[in-house]
BAFI-3210 file (N, C-alpha, C; in Angstrom, 3 decimals, decimal comma, padded with zeros to 6 digits):
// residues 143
n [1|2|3|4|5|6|7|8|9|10|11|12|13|14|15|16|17|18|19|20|21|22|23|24|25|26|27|28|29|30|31|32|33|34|35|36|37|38|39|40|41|42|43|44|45|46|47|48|49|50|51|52|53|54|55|56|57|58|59|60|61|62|63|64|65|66|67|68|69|70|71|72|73|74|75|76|77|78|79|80|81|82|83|84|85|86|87|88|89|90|91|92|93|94|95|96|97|98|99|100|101|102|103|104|105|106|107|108|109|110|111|112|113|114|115|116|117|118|119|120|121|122|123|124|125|126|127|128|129|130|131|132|133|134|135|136|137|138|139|140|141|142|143]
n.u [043,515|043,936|046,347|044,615|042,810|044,228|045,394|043,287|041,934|043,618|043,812|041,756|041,879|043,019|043,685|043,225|044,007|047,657|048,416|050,164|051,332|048,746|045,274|042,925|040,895|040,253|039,994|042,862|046,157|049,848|052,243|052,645|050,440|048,329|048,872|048,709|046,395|045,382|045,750|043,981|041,789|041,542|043,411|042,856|042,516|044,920|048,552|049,796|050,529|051,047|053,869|054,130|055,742|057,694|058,078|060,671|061,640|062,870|065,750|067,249|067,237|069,062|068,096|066,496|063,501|061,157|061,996|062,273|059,728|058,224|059,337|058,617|055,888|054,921|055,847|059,115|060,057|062,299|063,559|063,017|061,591|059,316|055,378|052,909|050,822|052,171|054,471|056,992|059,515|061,550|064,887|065,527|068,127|071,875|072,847|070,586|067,857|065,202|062,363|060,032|057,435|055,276|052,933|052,982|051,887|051,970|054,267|056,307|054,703|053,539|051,377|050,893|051,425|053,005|054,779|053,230|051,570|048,541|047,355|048,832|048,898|051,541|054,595|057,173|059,644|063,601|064,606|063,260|063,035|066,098|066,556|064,712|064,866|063,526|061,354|058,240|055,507|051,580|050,287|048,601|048,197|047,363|048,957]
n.v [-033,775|-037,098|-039,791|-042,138|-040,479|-039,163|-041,247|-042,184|-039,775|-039,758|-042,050|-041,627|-040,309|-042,001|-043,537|-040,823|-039,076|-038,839|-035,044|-033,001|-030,128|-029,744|-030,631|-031,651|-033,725|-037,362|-035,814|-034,744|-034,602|-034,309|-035,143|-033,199|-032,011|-033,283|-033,611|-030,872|-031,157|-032,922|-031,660|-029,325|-030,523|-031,374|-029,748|-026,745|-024,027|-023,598|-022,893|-020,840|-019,795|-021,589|-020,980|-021,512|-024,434|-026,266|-029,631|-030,432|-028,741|-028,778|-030,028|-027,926|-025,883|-025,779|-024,589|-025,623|-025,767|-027,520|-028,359|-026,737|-025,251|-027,073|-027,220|-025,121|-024,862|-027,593|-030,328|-030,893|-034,330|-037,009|-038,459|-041,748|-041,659|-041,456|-042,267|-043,872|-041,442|-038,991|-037,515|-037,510|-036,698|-037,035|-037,046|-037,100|-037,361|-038,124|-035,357|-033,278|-031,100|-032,105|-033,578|-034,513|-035,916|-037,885|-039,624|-041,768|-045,009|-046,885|-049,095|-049,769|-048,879|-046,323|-043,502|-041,994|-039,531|-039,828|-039,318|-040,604|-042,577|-043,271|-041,566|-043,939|-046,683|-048,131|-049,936|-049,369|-049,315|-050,402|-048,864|-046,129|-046,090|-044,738|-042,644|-040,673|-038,031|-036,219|-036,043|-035,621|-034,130|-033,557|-030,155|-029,787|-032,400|-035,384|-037,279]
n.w [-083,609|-084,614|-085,419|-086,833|-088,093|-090,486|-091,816|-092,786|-093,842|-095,795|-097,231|-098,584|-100,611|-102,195|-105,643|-106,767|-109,360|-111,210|-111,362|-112,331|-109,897|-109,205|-106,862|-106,294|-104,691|-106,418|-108,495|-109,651|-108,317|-107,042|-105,438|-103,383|-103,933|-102,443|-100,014|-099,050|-099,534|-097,740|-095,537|-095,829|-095,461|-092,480|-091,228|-091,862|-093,604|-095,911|-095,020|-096,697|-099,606|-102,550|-104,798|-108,835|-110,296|-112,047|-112,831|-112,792|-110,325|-108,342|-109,197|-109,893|-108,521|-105,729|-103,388|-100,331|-100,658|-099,950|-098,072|-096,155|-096,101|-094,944|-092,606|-091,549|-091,176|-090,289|-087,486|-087,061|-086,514|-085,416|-087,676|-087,614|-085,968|-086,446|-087,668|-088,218|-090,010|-089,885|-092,026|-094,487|-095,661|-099,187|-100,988|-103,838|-105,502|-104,133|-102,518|-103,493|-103,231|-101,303|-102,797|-102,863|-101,648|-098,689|-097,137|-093,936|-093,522|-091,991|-090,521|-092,366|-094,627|-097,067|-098,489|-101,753|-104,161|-107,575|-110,557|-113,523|-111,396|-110,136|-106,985|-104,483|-101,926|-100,912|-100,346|-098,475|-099,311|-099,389|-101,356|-101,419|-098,601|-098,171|-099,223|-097,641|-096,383|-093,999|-091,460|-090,228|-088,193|-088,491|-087,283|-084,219|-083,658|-081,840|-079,791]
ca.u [043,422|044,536|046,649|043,930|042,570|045,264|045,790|042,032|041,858|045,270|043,443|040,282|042,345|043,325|043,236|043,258|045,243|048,502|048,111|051,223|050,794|046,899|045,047|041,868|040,609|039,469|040,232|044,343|047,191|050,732|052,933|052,720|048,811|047,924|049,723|047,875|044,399|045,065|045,516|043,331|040,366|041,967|043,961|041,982|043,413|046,525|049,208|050,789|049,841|052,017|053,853|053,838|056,876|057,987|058,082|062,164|062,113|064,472|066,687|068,571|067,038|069,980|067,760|065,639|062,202|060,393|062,247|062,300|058,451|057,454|059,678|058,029|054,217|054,599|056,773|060,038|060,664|063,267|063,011|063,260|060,374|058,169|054,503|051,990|049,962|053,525|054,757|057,898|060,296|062,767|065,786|066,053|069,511|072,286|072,869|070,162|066,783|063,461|061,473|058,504|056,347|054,518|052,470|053,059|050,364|052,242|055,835|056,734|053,762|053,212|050,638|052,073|051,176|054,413|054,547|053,013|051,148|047,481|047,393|048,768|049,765|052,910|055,317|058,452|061,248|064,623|065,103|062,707|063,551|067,255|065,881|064,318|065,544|063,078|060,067|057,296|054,054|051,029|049,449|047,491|048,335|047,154|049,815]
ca.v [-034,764|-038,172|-040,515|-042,463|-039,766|-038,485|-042,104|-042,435|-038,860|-039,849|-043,008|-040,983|-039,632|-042,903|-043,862|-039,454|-038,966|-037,860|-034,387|-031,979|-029,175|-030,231|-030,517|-031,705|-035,196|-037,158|-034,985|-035,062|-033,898|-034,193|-035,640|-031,808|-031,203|-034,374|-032,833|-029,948|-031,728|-033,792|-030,274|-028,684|-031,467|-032,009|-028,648|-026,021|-023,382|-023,573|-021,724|-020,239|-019,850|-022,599|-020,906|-022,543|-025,213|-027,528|-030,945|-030,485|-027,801|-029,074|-030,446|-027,032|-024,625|-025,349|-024,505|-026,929|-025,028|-028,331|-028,815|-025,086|-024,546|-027,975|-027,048|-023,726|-025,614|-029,197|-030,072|-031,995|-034,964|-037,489|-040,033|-043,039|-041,445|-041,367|-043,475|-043,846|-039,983|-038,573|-036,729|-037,727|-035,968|-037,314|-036,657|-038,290|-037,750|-037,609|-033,668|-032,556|-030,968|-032,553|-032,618|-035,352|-036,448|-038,765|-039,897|-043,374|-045,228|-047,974|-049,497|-050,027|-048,073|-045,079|-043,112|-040,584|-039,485|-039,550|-039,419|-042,252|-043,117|-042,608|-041,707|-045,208|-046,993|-048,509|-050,592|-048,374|-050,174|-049,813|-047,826|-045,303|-045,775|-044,286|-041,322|-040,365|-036,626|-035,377|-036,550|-034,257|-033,981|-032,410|-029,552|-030,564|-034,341|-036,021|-038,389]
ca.w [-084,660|-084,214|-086,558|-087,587|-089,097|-090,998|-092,444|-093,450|-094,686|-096,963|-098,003|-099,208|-102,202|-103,509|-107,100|-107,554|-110,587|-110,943|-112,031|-112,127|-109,221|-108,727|-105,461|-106,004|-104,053|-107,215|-110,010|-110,175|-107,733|-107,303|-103,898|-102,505|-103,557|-101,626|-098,719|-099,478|-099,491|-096,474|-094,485|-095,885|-094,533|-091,087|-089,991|-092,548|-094,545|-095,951|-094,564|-097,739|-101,486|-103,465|-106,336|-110,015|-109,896|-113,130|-112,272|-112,340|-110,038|-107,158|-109,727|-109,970|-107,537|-104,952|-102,069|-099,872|-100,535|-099,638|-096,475|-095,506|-095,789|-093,792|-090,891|-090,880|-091,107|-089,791|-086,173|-087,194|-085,902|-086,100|-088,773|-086,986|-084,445|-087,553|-086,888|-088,910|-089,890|-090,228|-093,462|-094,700|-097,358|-099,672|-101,569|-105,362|-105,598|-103,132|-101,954|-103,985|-102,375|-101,080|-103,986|-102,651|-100,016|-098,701|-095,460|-093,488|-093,161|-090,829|-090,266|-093,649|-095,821|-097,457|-099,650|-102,516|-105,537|-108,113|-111,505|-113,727|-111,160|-109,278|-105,511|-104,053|-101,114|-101,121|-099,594|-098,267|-100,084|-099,320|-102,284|-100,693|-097,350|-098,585|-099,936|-096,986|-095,439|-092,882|-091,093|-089,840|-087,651|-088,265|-086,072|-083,554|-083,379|-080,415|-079,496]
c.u [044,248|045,151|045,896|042,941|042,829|045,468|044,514|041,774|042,685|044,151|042,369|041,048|043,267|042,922|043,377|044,334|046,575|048,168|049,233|050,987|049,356|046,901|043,332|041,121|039,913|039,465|041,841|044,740|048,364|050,909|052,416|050,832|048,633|048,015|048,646|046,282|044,369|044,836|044,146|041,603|040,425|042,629|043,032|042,651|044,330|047,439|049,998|050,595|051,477|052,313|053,963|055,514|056,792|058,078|059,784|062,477|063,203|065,628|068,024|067,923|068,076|069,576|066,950|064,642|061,324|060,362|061,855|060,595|058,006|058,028|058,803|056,347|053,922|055,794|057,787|060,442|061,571|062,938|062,815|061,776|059,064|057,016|053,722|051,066|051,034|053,348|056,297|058,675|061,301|063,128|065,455|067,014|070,188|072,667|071,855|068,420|065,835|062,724|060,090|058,342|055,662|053,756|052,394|051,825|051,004|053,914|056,737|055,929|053,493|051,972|051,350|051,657|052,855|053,927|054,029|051,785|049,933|047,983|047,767|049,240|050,757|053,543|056,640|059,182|062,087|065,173|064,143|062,966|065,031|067,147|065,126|065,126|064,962|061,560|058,909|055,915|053,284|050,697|048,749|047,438|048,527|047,951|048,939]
c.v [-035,976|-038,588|-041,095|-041,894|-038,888|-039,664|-042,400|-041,337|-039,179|-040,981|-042,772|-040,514|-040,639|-043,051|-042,050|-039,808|-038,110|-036,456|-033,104|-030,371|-028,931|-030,240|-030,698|-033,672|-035,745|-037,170|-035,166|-034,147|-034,791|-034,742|-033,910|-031,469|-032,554|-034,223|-031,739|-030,667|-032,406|-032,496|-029,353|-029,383|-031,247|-030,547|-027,213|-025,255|-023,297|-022,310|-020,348|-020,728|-021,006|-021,977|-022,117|-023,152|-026,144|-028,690|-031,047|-029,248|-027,969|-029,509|-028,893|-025,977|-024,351|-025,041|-025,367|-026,210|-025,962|-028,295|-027,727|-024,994|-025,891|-027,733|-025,746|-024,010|-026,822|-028,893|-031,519|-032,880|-036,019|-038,775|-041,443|-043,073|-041,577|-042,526|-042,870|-042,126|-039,444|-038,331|-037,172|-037,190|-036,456|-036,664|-037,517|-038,457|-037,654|-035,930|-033,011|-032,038|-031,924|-032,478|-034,117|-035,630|-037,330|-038,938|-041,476|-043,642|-046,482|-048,118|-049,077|-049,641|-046,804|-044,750|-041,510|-040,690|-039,268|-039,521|-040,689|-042,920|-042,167|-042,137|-043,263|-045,168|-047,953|-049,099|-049,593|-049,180|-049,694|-048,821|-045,916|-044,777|-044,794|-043,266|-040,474|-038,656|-036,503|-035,925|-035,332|-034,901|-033,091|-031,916|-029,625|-031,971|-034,466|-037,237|-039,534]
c.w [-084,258|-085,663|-087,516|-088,592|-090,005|-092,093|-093,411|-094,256|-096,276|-097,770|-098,968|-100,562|-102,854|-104,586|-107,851|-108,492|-110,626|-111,629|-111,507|-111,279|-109,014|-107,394|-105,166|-105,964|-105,601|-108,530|-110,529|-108,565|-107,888|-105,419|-103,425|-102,455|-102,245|-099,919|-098,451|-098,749|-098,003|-095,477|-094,725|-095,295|-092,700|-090,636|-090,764|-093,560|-094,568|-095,688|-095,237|-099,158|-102,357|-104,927|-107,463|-109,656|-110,916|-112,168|-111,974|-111,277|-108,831|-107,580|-109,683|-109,666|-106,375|-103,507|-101,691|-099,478|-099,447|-097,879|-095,427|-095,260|-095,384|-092,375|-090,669|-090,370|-090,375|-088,412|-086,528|-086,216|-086,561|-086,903|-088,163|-085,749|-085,576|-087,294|-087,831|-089,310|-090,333|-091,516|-093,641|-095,579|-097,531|-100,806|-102,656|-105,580|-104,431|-102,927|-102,717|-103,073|-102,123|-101,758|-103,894|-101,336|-099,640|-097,229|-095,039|-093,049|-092,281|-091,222|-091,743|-094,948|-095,851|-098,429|-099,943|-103,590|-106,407|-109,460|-112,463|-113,431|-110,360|-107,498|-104,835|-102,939|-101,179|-100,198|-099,079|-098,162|-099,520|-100,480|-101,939|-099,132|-097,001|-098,629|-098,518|-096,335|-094,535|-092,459|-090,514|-089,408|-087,922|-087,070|-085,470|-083,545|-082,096|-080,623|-078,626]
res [x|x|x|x|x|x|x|x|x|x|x|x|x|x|x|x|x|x|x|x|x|x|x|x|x|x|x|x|x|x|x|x|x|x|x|x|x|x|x|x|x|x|x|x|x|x|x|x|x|x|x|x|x|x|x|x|x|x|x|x|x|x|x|x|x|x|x|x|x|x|x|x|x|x|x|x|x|x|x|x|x|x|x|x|x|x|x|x|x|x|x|x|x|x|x|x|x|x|x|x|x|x|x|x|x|x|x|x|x|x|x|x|x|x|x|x|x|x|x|x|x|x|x|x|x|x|x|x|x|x|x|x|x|x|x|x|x|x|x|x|x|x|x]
***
């Protein structure tokens, strides 16, 4: 799989609705279904059943679920190596877990579903850029 089709896949589920733990191109998802949906087009079945999860659930779980099950699925690299196709995860607060996602679609853009809002692409603010913890490749990316 190449980047460009990681960025075009991502772009195919613009405008989806936010829709709390969803996953359907379209219909509604959430930063993680979206994730979800992009793999599931481009690498195939997902690797692991997604339990149910409140919308506060990294607020006081204490562990870094998010982070823990993309290193085990995606190939970490370092933030700064991050390029367009890439997966990205951030923090909302300081020391607290990974509780969103997103995929770069160039230098300074992202697409993410969050609350509020549809599937968009986005500018990667410095208030985002901050937030940032961990970067990630998918499987099978042709460099």
């Amino acid at each position: 799989m190449k980047r460009a089709e990681i960025v075009a896949t991502a772009r195919g589920w613009l405008a989806t609705p936010y829709q709390h733990q969803a996953s359907r191109k379209g219909a509604g998802t959430d930063c993680l279904g979206l994730l979800r949906g992009v793999w599931r087009e481009l690498v195939g079945t997902e690797p692991q059943a997604v339990p149910a999860y409140m919308p506060d659930w990294a607020d006081f779980a204490g562990e870094d679920v998010l982070m823990e099950t993309a290193r085990r699925h995606l190939r970490e690299i370092a933030v700064g190596a991050a390029q367009e196709g890439d997966v990205l995860l951030f923090r909302m607060g300081l020391g607290c877990p990974a509780k969103h996602c997103a995929i770069l679609t160039g230098p300074d853009r992202v697409i993410h579903a969050y609350w509020g809002r549809s599937v968009c692409e986005t500018r990667l603010v410095p208030w985002w850029r901050r937030r940032i913890a961990g970067a990630f490749s998918f499987p099978g990316l042709e460099d």
